[in-house]
C-alpha atoms as a printed R data frame, in Angstrom:
    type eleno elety resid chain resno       x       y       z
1   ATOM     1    CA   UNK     A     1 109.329 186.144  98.735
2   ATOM     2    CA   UNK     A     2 110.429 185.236  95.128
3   ATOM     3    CA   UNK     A     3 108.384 183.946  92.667
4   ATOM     4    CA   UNK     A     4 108.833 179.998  92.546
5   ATOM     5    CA   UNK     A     5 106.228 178.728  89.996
6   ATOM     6    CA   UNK     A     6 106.914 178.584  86.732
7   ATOM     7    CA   UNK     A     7 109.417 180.329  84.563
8   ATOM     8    CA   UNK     A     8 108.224 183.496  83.574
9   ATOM     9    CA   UNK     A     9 107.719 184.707  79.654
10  ATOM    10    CA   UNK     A    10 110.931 186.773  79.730
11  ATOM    11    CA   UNK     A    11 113.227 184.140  81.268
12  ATOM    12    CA   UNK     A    12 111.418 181.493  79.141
13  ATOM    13    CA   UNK     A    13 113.138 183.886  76.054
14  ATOM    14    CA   UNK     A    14 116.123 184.270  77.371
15  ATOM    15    CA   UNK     A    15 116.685 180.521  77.617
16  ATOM    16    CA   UNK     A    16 115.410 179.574  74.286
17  ATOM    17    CA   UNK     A    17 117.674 182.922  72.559
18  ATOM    18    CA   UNK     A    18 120.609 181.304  75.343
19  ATOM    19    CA   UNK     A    19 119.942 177.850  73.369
20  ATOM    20    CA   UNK     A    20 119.401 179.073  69.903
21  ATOM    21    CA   UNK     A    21 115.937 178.059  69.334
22  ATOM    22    CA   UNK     A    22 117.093 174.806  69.084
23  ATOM    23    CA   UNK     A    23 116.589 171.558  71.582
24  ATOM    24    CA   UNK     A    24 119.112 170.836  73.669
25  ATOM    25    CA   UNK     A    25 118.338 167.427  74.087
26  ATOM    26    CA   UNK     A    26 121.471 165.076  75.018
27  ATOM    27    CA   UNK     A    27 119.901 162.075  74.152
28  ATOM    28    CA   UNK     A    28 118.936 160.562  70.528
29  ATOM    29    CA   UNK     A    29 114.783 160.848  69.864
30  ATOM    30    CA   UNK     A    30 113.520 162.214  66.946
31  ATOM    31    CA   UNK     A    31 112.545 166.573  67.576
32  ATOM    32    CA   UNK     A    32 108.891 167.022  67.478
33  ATOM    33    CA   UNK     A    33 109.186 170.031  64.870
34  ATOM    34    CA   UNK     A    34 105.001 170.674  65.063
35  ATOM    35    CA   UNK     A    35 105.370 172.540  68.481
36  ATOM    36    CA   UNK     A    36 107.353 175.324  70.408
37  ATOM    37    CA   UNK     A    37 110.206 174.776  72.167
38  ATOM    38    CA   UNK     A    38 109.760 173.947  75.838
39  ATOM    39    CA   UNK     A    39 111.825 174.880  78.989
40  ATOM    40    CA   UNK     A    40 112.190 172.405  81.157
41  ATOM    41    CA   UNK     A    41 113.492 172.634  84.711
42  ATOM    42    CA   UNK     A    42 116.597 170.002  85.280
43  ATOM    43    CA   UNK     A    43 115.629 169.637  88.934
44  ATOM    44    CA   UNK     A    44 111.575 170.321  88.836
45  ATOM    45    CA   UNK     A    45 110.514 173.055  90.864
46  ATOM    46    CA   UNK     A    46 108.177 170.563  92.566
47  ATOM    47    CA   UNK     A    47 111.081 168.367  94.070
48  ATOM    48    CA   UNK     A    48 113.350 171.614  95.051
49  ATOM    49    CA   UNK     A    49 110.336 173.057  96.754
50  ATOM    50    CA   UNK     A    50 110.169 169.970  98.698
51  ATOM    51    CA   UNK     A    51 114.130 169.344  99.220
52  ATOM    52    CA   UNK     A    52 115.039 172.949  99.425
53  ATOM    53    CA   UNK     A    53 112.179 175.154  99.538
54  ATOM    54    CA   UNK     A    54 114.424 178.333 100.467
55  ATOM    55    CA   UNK     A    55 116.244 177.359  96.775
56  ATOM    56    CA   UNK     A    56 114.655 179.191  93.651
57  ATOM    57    CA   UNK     A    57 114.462 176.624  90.427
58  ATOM    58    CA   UNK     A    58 114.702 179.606  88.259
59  ATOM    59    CA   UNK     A    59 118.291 180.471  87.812
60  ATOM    60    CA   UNK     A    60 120.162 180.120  84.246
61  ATOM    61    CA   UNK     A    61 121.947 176.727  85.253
62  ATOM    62    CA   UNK     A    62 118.751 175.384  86.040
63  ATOM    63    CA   UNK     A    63 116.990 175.527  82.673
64  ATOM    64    CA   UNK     A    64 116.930 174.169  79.217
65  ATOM    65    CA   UNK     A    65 115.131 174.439  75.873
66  ATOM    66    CA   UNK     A    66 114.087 170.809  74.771
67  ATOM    67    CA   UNK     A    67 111.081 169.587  72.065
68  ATOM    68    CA   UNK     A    68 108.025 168.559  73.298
69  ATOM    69    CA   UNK     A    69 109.097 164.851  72.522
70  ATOM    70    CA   UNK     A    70 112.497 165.323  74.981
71  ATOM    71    CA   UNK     A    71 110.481 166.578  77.356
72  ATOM    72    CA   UNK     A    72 107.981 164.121  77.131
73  ATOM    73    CA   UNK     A    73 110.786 161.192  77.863
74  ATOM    74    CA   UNK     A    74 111.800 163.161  80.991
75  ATOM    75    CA   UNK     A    75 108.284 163.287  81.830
76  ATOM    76    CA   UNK     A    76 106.204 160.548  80.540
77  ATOM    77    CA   UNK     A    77 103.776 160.835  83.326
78  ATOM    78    CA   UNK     A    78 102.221 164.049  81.919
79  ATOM    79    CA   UNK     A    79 102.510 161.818  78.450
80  ATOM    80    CA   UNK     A    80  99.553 159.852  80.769
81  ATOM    81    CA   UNK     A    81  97.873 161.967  82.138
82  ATOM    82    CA   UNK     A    82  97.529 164.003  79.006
83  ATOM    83    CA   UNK     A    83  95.929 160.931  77.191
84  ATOM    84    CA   UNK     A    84  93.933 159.831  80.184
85  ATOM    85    CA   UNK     A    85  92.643 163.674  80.633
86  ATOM    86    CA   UNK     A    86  89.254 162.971  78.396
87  ATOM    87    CA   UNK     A    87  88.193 160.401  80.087
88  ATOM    88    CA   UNK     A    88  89.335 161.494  83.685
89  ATOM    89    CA   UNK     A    89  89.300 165.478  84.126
90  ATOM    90    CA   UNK     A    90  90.442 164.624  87.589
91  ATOM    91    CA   UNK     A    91  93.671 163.325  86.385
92  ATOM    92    CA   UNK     A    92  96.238 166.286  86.495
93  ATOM    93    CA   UNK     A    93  95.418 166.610  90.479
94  ATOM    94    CA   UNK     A    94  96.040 162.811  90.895
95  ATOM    95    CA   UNK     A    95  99.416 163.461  89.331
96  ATOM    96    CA   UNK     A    96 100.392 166.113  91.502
97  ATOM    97    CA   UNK     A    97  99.748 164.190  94.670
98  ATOM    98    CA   UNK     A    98 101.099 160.847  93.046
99  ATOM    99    CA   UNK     A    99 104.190 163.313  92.482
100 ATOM   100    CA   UNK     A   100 104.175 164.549  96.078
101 ATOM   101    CA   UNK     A   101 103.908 160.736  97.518
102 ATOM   102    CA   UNK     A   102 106.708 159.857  95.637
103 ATOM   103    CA   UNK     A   103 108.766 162.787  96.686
104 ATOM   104    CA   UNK     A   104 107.654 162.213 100.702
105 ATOM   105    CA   UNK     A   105 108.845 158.689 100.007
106 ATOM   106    CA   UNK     A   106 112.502 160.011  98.991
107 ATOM   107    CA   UNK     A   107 111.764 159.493  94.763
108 ATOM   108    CA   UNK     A   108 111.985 161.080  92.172
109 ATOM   109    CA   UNK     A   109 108.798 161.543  90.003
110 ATOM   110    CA   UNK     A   110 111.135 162.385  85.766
111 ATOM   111    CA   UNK     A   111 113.510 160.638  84.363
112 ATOM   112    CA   UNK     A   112 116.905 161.504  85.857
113 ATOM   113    CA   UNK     A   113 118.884 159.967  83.413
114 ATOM   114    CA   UNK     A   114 119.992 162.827  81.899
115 ATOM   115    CA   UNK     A   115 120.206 165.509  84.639
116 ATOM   116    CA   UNK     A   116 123.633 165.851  84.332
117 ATOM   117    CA   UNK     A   117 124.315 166.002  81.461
118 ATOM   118    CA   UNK     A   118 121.879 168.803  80.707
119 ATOM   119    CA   UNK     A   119 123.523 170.796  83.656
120 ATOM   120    CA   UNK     A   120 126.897 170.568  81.026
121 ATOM   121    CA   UNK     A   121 124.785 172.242  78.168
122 ATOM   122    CA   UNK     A   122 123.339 174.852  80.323
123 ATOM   123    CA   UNK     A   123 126.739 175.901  81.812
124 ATOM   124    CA   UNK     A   124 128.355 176.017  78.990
125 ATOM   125    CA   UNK     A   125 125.597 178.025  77.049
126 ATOM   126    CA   UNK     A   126 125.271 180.181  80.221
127 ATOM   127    CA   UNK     A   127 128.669 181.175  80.499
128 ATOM   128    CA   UNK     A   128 128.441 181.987  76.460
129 ATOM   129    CA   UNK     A   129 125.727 184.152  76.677
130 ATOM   130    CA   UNK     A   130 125.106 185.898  79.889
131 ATOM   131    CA   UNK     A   131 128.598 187.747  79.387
132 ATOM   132    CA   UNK     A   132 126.259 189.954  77.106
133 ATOM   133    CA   UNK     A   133 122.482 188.995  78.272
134 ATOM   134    CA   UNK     A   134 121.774 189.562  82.223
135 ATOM   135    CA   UNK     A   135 119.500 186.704  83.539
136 ATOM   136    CA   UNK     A   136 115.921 188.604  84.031
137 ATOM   137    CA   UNK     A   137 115.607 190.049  87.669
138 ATOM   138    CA   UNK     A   138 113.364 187.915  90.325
139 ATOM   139    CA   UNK     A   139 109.905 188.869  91.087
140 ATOM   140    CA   UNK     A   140 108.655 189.012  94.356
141 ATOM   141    CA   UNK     A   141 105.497 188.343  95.329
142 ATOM   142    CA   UNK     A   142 102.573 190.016  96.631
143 ATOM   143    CA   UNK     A   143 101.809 189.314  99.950
């Protein structure tokens, strides 16, 4: 069985060399410059296990380099739980199941807002640069 957890350090390059280092944000907010680029998963691996768990969420058209700020509006949950975390070390595993209820009750847990639109950018940088960069090969898992 393939890997489905996070995207691993090699794929995590390729999409941020696929996006030029830069955030690929289509939506205005100021780029938080202090921090690395993350790679954010347009659908979250979380719902696609739960819609489609036979469906990797690591494929090319499926990812995209954003700052820590853009991917803080998609998710302002973690934003939350983040802030809440001194108080409450409990907190991240209350946002997984409060993520998990939503998704059993047919919602989504980000912002979808701008889904779409991201799916654009990462086609259109795909088809750019895997002509001369192969997507990394899946893992499988030990058993």
């Amino acid at each position: 069985m393939e890997d489905r957890g996070s995207f691993t350090k090699k794929r995590k390059e390729w999409f941020l060399n696929r996006d030029e280092h830069q955030c690929q944000a289509p939506f205005p907010h100021k780029c938080d410059t202090e921090h690395s680029l993350q790679i954010h998963h347009i659908l979250p691996y979380g719902y696609l296990n739960h819609v489609a768990p036979d469906v990797s969420p690591d494929y090319p058209l499926n990812g995209i380099s954003l700052c820590r700020t853009a991917h803080e509006m998609i998710h302002p949950d973690v934003v939350w739980a983040r802030e809440g975390y001194h108080l409450d070390n409990d907190i991240f595993s209350r946002l997984s199941r409060m993520r998990k209820d939503l998704l059993t009750a047919g919602k989504i847990y980000w912002v979808a807002t701008w889904d779409r639109a991201m799916s654009v950018i990462a086609l259109i940088n795909t088809r750019k640069y895997e002509r001369f960069h192969a997507f990394p090969p899946y893992k499988r898992r030990k058993k």
